[in-house]
Backbone as JSON Lines, residues from 0, in Angstrom:
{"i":0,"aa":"X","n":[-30.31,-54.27,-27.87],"ca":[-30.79,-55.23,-26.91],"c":[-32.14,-55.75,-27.37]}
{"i":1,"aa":"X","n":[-32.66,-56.77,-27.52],"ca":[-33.58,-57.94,-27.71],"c":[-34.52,-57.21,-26.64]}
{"i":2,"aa":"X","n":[-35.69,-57.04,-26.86],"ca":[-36.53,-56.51,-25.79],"c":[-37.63,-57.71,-25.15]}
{"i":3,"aa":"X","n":[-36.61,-58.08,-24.08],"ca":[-36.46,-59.56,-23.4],"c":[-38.33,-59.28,-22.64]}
{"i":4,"aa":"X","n":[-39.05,-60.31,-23.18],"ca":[-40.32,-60.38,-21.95],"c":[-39.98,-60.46,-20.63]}
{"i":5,"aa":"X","n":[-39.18,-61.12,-20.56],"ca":[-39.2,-61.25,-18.9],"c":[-38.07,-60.29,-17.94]}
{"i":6,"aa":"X","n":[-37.62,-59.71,-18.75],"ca":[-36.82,-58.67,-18.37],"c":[-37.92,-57.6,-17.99]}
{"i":7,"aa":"X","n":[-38.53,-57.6,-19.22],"ca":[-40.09,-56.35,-19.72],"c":[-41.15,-56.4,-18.32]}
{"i":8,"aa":"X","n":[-41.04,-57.57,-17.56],"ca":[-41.85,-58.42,-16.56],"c":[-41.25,-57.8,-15.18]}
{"i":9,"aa":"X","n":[-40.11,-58.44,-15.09],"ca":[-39.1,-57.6,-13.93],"c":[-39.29,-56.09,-13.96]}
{"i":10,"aa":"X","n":[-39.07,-55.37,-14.68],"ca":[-39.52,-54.42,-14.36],"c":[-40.68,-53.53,-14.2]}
{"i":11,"aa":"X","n":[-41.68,-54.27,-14.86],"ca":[-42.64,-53.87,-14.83],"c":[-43.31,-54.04,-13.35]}
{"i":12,"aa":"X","n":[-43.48,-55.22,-12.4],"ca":[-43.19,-55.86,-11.34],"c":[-42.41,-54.83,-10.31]}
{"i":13,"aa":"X","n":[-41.24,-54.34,-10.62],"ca":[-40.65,-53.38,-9.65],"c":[-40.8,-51.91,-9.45]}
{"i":14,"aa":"X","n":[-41.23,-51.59,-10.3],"ca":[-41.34,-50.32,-10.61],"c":[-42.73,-49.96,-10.44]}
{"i":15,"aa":"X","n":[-43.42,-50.76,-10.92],"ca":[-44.96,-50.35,-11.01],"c":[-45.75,-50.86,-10.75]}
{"i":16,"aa":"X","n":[-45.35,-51.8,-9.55],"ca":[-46.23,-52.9,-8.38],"c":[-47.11,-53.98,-9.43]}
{"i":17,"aa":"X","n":[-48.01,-53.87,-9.27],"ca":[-49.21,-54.75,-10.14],"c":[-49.99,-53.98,-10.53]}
{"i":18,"aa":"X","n":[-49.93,-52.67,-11.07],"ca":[-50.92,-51.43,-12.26],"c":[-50.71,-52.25,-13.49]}
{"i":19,"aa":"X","n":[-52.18,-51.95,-13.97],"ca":[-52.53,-52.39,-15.32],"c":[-52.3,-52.09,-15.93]}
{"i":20,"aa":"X","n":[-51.61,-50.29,-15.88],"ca":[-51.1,-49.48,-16.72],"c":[-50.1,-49.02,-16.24]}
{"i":21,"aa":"X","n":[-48.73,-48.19,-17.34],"ca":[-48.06,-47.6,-16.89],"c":[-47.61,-46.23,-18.21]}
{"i":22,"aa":"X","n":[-47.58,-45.38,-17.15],"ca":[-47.18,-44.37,-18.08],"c":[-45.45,-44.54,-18.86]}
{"i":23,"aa":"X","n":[-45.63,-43.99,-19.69],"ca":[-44.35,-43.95,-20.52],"c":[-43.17,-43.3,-19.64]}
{"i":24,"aa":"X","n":[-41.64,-43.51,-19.44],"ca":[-40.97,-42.94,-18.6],"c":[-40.67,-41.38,-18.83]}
{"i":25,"aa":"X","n":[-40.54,-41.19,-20.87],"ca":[-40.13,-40.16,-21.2],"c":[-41.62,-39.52,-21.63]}
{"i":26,"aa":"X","n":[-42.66,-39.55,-22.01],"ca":[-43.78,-39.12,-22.25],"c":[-44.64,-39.46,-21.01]}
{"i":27,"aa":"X","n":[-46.23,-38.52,-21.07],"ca":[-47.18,-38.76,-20.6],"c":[-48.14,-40.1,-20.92]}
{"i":28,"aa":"X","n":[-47.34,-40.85,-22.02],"ca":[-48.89,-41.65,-22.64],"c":[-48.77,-42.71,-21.24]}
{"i":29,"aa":"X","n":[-50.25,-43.18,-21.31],"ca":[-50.31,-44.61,-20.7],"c":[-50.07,-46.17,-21.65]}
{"i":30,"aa":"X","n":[-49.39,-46.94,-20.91],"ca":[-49.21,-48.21,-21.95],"c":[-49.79,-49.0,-20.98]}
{"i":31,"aa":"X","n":[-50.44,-50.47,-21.51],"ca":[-50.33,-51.84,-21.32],"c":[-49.03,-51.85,-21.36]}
{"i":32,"aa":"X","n":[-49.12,-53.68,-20.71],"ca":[-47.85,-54.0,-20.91],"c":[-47.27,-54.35,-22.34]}
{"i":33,"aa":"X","n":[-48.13,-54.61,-22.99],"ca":[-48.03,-55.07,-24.66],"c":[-47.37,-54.04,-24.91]}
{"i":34,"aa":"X","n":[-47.46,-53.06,-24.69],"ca":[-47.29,-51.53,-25.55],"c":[-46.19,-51.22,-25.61]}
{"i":35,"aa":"X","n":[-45.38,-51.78,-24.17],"ca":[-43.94,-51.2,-23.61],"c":[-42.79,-51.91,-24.45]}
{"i":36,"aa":"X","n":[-41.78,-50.73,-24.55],"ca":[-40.36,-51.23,-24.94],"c":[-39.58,-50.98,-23.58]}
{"i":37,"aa":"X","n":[-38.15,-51.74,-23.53],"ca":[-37.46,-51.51,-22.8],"c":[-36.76,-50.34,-23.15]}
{"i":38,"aa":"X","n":[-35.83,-49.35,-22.07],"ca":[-34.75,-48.03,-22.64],"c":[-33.67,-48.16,-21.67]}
{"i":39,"aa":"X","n":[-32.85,-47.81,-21.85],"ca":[-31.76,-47.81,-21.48],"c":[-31.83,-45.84,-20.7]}
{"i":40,"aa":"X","n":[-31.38,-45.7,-19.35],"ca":[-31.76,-44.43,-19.21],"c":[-30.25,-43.31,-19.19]}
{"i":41,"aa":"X","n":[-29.3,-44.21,-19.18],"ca":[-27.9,-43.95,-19.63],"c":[-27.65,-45.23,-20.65]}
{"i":42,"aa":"X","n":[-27.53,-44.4,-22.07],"ca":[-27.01,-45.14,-22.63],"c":[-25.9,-46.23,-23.06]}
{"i":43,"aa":"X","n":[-25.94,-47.69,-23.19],"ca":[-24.88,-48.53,-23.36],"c":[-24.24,-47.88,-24.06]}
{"i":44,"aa":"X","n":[-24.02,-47.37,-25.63],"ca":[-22.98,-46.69,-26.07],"c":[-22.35,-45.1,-25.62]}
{"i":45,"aa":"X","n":[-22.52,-45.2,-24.14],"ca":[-21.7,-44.14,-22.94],"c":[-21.62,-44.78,-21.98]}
{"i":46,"aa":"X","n":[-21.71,-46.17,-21.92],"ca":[-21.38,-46.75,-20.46],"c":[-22.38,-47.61,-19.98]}
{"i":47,"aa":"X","n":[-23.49,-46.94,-20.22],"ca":[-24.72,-47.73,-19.41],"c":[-24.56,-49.04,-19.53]}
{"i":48,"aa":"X","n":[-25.57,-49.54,-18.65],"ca":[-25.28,-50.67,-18.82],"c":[-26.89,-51.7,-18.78]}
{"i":49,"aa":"X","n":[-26.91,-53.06,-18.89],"ca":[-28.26,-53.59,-18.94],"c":[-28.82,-54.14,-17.83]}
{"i":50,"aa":"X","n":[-28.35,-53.41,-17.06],"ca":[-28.49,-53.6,-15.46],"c":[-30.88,-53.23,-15.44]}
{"i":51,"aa":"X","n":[-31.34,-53.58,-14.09],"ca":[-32.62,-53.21,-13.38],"c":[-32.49,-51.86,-13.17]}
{"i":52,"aa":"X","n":[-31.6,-51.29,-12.9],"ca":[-31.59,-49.87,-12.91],"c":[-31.52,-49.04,-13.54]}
{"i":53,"aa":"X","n":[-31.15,-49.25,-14.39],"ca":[-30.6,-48.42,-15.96],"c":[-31.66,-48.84,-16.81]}
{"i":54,"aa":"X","n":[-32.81,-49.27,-16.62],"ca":[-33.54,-50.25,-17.25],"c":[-35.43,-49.18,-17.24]}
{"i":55,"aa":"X","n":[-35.91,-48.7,-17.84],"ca":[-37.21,-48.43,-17.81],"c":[-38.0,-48.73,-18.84]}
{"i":56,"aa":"X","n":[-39.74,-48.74,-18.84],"ca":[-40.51,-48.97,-19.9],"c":[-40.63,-47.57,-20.57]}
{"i":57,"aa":"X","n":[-40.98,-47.57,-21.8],"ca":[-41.01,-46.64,-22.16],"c":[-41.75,-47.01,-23.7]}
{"i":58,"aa":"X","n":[-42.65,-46.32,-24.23],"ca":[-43.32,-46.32,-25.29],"c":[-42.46,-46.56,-26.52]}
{"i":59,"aa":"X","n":[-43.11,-47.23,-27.71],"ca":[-41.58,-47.24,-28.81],"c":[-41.81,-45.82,-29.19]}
{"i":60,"aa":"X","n":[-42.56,-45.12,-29.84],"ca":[-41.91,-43.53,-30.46],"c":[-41.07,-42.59,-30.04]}
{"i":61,"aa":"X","n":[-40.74,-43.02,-28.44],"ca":[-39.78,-42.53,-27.51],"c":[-38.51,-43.19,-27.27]}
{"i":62,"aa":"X","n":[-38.89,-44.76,-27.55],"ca":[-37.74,-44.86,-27.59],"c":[-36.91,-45.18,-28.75]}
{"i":63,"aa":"X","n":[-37.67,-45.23,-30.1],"ca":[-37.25,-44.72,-31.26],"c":[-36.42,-43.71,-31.51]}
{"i":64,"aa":"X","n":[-36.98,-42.53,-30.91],"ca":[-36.78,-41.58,-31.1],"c":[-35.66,-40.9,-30.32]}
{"i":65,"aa":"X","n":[-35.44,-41.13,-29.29],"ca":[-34.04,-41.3,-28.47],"c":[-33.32,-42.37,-29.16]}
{"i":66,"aa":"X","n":[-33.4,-43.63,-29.88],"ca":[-32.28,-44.18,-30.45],"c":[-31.76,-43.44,-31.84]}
{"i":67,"aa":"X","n":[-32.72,-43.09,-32.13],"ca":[-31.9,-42.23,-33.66],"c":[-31.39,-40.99,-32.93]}
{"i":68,"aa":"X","n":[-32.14,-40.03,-32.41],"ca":[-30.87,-38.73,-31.68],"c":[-29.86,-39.46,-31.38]}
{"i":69,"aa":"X","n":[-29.39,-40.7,-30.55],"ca":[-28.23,-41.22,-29.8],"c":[-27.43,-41.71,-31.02]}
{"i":70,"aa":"X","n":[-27.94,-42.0,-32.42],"ca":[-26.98,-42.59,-33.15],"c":[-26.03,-41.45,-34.16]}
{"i":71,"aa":"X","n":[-27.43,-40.52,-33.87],"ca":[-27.04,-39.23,-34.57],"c":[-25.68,-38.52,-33.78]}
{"i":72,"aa":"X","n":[-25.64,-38.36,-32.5],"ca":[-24.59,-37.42,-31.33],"c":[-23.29,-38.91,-31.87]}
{"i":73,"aa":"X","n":[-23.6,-39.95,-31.59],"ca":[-22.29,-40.63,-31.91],"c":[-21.91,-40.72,-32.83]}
{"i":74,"aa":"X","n":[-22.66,-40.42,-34.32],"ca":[-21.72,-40.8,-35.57],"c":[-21.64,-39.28,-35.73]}
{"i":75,"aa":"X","n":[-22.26,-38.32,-35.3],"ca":[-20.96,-36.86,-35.29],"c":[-19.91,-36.89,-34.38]}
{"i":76,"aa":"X","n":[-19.9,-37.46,-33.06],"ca":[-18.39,-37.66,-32.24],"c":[-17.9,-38.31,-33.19]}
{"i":77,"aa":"X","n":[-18.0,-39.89,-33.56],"ca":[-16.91,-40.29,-33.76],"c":[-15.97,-39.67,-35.09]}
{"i":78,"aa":"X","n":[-17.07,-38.86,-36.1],"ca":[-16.62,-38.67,-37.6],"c":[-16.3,-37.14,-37.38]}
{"i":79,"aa":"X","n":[-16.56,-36.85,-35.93],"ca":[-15.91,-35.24,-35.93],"c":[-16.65,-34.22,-36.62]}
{"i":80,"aa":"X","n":[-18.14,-34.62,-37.23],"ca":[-18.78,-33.82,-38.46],"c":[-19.03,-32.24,-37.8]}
{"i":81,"aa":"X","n":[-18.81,-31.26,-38.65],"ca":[-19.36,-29.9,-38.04],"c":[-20.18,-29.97,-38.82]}
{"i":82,"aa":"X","n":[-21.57,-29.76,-38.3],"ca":[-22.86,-29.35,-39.04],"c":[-23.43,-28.02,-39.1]}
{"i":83,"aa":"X","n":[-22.07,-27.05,-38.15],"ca":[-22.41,-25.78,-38.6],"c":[-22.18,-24.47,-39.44]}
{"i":84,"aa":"X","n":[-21.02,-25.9,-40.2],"ca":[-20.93,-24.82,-41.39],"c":[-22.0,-24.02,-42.96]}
């Protein structure tokens, strides 16, 4: 997903009234709004969807970092990999 400004706006707006700051959803840090990425809090590749609700700010190293774990759990579902041999 394109990390839409005015999507970034809407929620920022609903969630977190008119604060200058907001903390990260999955970390403690504080962001500007500059700072924020959008996340998905159930992932689209399990359903989620790009709905206001499913929708939070969240710092990029977090949400980096939840997109590579999430790509990692799906390309072992889909390829079946055992990594504990």
């Amino acid at each position: 997903m394109k990390n839409n400004k005015k999507l970034r706006v809407r929620v920022w707006r609903g969630k977190h009234c008119s604060s200058p700051t907001v903390k990260c959803y999955w970390c403690p840090k504080v962001l500007k709004f500059t700072e924020t990425t959008l996340d998905h809090v159930h992932e689209k590749c399990f359903g989620g969807r790009n709905n206001y609700e499913n929708l939070v700010l969240a710092c990029k190293p977090c949400n980096d970092t939840r997109s590579n774990l999430i790509m990692i759990i799906v390309n072992v579902w889909k390829n079946k990999v055992n990594y504990a041999d």
